[in-house]
N, C-alpha and C positions, 0 to 999 in steps of 0.2 A: 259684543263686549258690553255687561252694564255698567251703567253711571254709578252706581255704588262704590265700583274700583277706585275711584280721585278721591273716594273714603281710609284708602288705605297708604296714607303716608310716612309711615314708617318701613316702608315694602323697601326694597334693593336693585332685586332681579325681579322681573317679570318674564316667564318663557311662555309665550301663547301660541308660537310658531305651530306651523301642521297640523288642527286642530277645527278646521273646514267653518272659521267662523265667521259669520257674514254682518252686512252692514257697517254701519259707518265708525269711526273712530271716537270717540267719546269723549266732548273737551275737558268731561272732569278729570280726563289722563294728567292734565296740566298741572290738578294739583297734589302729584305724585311725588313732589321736589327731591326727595333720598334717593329715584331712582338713577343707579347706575347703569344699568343696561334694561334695555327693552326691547324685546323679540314680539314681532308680530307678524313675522313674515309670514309665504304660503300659505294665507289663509282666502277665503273671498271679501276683504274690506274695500269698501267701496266709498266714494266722494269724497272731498276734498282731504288734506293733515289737517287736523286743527292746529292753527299757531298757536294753541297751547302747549306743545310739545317743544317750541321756542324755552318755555317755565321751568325744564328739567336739566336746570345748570350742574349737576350735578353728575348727568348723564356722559356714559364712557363707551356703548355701542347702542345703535339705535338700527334697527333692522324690519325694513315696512318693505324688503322685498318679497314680490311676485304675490300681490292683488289684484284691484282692481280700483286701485286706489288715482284720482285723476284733479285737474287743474294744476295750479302754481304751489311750487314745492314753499311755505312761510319762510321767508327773511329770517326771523327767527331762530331757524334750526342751523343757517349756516354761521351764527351767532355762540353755539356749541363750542366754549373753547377747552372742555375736557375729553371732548367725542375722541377716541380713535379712531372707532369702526363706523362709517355710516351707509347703510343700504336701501338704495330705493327704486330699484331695477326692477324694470318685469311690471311696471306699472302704466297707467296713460298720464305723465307727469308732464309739466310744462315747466323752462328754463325762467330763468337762466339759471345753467350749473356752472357755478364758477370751476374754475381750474384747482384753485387752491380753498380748503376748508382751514383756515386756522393751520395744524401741524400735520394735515390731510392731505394727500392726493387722487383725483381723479384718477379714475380707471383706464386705461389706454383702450381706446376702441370702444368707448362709450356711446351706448346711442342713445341722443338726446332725445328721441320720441319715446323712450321707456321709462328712461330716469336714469342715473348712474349712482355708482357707488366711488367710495371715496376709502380710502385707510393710508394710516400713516407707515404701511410697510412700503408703499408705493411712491413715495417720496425719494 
């Protein structure tokens, strides 16, 4: 993904999902603030979220499942209090996943070696 993209803040949606894109996440995501969703799942992203994805107060689903994405999920993101959707399964993530996100529920049968996903249908 290039850094040029935290150039484009007036963006909404972002769909990059299934698109075989490798390497790391790109903290200029952070300064993406109008997005409401962001899709990056299925792709091969690798090392850590940048807590700049914490910045995307604005955001309503955020989907970083099934990378390759690893360490501690940022404080930050569970700080999200317009997220409905949040996805981070299929990764090598580290806890703690709280239970509750804001108006979120964890996924029943979460396994915490992957990551978990959370939505507010699950409540």
């Amino acid at each position: 993904v290039p850094v040029e993209i935290g150039g484009m803040t007036n963006l909404r949606t972002l769909y990059l999902s299934r698109n075989q894109l490798s390497g790391p996440v790109p903290v200029e995501i952070g300064g993406m603030t109008n997005l409401t969703k962001l899709h990056l799942g299925s792709n091969q992203l690798s090392g850590p979220v940048p807590a700049e994805i914490g910045r995307l107060t604005n955001l309503r689903t955020l989907d970083l499942n099934h990378n390759q994405l690893s360490g501690p999920v940022p404080r930050g993101i569970f700080n999200l209090t317009q997220l409905e959707k949040l996805f981070l399964s299929g990764n090598d993530l580290t806890g703690p996943f709280p239970a509750r996100v804001g108006d979120l529920c964890i996924q029943e049968g979460c396994n915490f070696n992957e990551g978990c996903n959370y939505d507010s249908d699950w409540c």
